[in-house]
C-alpha positions as CSV (number, residue, x, y, z in Angstrom):
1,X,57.1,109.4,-92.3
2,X,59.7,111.6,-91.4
3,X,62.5,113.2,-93.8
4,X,66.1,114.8,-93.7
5,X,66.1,117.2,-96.5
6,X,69.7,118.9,-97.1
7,X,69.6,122.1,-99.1
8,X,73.0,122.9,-100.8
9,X,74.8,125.3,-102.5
10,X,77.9,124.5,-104.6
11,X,81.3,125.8,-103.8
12,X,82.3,129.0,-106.4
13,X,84.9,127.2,-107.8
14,X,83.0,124.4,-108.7
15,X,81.1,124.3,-112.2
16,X,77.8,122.4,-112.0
17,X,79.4,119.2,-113.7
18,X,82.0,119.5,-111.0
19,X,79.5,119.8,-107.9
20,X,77.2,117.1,-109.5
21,X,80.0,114.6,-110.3
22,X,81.3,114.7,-106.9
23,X,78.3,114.5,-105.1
24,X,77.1,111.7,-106.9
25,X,80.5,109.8,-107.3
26,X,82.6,110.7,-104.0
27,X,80.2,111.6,-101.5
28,X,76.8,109.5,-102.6
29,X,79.1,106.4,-101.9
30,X,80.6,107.5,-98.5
31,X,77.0,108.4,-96.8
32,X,75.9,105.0,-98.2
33,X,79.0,102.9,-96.6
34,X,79.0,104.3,-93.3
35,X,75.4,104.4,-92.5
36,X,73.6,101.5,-91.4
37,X,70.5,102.7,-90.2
38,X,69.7,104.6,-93.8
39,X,66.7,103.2,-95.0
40,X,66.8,105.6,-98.7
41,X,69.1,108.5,-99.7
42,X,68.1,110.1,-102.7
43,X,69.9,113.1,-104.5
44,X,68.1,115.5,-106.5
45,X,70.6,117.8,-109.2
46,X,68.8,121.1,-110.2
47,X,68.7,121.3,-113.7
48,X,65.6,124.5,-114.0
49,X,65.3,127.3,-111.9
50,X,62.2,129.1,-113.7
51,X,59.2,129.4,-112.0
52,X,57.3,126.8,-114.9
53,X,53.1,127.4,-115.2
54,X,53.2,129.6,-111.9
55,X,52.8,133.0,-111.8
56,X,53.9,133.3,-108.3
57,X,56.8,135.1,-106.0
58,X,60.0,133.3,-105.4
59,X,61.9,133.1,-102.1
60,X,65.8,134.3,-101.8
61,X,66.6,130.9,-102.4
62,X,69.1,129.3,-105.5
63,X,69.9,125.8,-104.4
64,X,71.7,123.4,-107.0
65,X,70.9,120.4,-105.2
66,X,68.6,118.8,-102.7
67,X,69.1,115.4,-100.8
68,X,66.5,113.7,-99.0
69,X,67.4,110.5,-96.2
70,X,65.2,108.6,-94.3
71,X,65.9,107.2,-91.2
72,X,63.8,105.8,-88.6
73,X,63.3,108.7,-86.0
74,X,64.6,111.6,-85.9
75,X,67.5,110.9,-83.1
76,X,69.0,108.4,-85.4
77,X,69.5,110.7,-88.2
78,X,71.3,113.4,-85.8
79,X,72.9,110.5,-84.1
80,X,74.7,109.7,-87.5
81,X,75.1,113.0,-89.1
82,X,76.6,114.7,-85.7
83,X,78.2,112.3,-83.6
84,X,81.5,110.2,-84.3
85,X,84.3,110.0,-86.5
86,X,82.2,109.3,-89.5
87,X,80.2,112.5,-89.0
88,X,83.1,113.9,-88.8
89,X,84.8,112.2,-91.6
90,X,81.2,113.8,-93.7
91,X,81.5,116.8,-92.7
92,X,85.3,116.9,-93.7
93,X,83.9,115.5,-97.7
94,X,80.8,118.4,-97.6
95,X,83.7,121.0,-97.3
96,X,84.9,119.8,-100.9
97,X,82.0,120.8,-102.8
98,X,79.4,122.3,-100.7
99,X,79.8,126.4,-99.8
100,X,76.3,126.6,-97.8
101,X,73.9,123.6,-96.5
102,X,70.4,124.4,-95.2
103,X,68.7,121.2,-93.4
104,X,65.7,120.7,-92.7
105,X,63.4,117.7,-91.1
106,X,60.0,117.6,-92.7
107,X,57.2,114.9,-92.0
108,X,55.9,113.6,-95.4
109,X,52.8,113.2,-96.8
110,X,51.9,111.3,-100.0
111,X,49.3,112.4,-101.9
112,X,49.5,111.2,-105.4
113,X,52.0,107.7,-105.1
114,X,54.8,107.2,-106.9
115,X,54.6,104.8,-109.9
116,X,57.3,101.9,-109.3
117,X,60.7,102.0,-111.9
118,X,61.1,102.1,-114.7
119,X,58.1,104.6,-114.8
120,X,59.8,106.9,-112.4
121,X,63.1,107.0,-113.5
122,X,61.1,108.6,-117.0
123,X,59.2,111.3,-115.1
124,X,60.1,114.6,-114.9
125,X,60.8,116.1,-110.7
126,X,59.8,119.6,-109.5
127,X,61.1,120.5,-105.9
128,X,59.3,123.8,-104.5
129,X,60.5,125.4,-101.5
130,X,57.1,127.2,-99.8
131,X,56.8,129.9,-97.2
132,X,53.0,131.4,-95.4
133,X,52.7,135.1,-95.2
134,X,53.4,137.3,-92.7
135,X,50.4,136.6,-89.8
136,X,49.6,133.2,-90.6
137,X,49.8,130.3,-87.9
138,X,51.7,127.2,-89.0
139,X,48.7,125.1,-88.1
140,X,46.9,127.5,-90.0
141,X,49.3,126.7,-92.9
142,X,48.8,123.0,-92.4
143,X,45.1,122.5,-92.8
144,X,45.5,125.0,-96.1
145,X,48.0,122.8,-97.3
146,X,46.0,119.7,-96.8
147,X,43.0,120.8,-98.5
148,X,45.6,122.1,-101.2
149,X,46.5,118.3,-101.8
150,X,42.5,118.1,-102.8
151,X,43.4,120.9,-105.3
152,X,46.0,119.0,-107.2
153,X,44.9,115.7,-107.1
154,X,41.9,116.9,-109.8
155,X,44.8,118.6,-111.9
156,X,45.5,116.8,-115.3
157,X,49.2,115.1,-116.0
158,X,50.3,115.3,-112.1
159,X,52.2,111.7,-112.0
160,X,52.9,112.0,-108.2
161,X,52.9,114.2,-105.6
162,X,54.1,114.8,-101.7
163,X,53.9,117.1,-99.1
164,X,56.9,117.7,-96.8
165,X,56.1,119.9,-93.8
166,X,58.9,121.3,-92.1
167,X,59.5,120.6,-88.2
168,X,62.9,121.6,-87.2
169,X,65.6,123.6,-89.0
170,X,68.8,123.8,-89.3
171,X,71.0,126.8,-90.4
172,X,74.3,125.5,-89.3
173,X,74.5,122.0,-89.5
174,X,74.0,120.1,-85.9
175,X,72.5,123.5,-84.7
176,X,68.9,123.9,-84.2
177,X,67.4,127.1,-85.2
178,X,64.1,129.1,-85.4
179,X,61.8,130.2,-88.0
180,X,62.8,133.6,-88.5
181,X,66.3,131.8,-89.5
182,X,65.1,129.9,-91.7
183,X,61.9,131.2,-92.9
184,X,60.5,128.1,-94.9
185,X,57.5,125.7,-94.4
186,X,57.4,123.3,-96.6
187,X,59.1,121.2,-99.9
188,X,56.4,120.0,-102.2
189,X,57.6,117.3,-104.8
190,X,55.5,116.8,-108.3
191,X,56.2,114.5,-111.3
192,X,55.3,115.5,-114.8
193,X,55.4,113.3,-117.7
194,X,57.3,115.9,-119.5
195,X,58.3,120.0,-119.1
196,X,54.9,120.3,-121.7
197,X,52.6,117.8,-119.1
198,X,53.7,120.2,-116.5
199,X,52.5,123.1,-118.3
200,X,49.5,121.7,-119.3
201,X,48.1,121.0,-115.9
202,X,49.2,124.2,-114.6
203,X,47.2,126.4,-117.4
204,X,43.8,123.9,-117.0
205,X,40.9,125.2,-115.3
206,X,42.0,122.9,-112.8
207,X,45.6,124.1,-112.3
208,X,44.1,127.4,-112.2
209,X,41.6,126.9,-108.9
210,X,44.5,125.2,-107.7
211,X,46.9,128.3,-108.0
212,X,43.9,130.8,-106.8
213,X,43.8,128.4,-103.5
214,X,47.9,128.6,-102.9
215,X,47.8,132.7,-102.9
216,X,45.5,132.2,-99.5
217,X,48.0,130.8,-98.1
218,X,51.7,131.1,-99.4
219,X,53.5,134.0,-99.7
220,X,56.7,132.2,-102.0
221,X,57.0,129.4,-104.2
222,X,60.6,129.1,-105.2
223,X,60.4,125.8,-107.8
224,X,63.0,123.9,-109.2
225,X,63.3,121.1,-111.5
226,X,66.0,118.6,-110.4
227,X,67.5,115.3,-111.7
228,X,66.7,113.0,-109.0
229,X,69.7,109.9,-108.3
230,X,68.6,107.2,-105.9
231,X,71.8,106.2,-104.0
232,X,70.3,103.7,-101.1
């Protein structure tokens, strides 16, 4: 399955009440009533920016906010974000609140499912942006990153977990760009019981095998913990 991830960065004048508030309230709404083809939209508010059980490099990166849609190919979802008034009309409501926006189409892997609500709505959400070193190929990256999934499925307290390998990227929105633009790979999603849960599986002999396998093949983990509001 594939995924539109949006990467934002609130406006300066905006507190993070502010950004939240409007995202959720004003602009949530207006993606939902204009398009059709949206199958889910989900918003995820960063609440955490420490690194949490990792002992690991972080990326440039301080997003407050990450959105995730799903469409059903990929030409639908620039279809709807880049053509038309309504695009237009989105892009007018991004200016409001949104300084920088980062997107990013990732095909997604589940490795752990998602418990149905109200389970979820109680778990705790880590987002992780993830970059390869220097020299490594992406497939390279890819088959690491699969046996990774291995790796954390034996890890106490993970409630859920998915894999989001990025495909295309864009810097400026409706413009394509490289990698060396936008030097990421992949958004990981876990679910923790609780802040303590997390840490716990990350300091088991487990989490530790696990953590020895990611330095053979990521350079960054940048993690956040987010607030996650389903919209469609």
């Amino acid at each position: 399955m594939k995924v539109r991830l949006g990467l934002l960065n609130k406006l300066s004048s905006l507190d993070t009440p502010q950004f939240q508030n409007y995202w959720l309230q004003n602009h949530g709404p207006l993606v939902r009533s204009g398009l059709s083809n949206l199958r889910e939209y989900w918003q995820n508010h960063v609440v955490d920016r420490q690194q949490r059980g990792i002992d690991f490099a972080r990326g440039p990166w301080n997003f407050d906010g990450f959105s995730q849609l799903w469409f059903d190919d990929s030409a639908s979802a620039h279809h709807a974000f880049n053509d038309g008034s309504f695009a237009a009309a989105l892009i007018a409501d991004e200016a409001k609140f949104i300084d920088q926006l980062l997107i990013v189409t990732a095909e997604q892997q589940v490795v752990i499912p998602l418990p149905e609500d109200p389970q979820r709505a109680r778990l705790l959400k880590r987002i992780s942006t993830l970059r390869r070193p220097d020299g490594m190929s992406e497939a390279d990256f890819r088959h690491e990153w699969c046996v990774h999934g291995e790796f954390v499925k034996k890890m106490p307290g993970v409630s859920a977990y998915r894999q989001n390998v990025i495909i295309e990227r864009e810097r400026v929105k409706g413009t394509p760009c490289d990698y060396k633009e936008l030097p990421m790979d992949g958004i990981v999603e876990l679910w923790f019981e609780s802040e303590e849960t997390l840490e716990t599986a990350f300091s088991s002999e487990a989490g530790q095998r696990t953590m020895a396998h990611a330095k053979t093949f990521l350079s960054e983990i940048t993690a956040f913990l987010v607030k996650e509001h389903r919209i469609v």
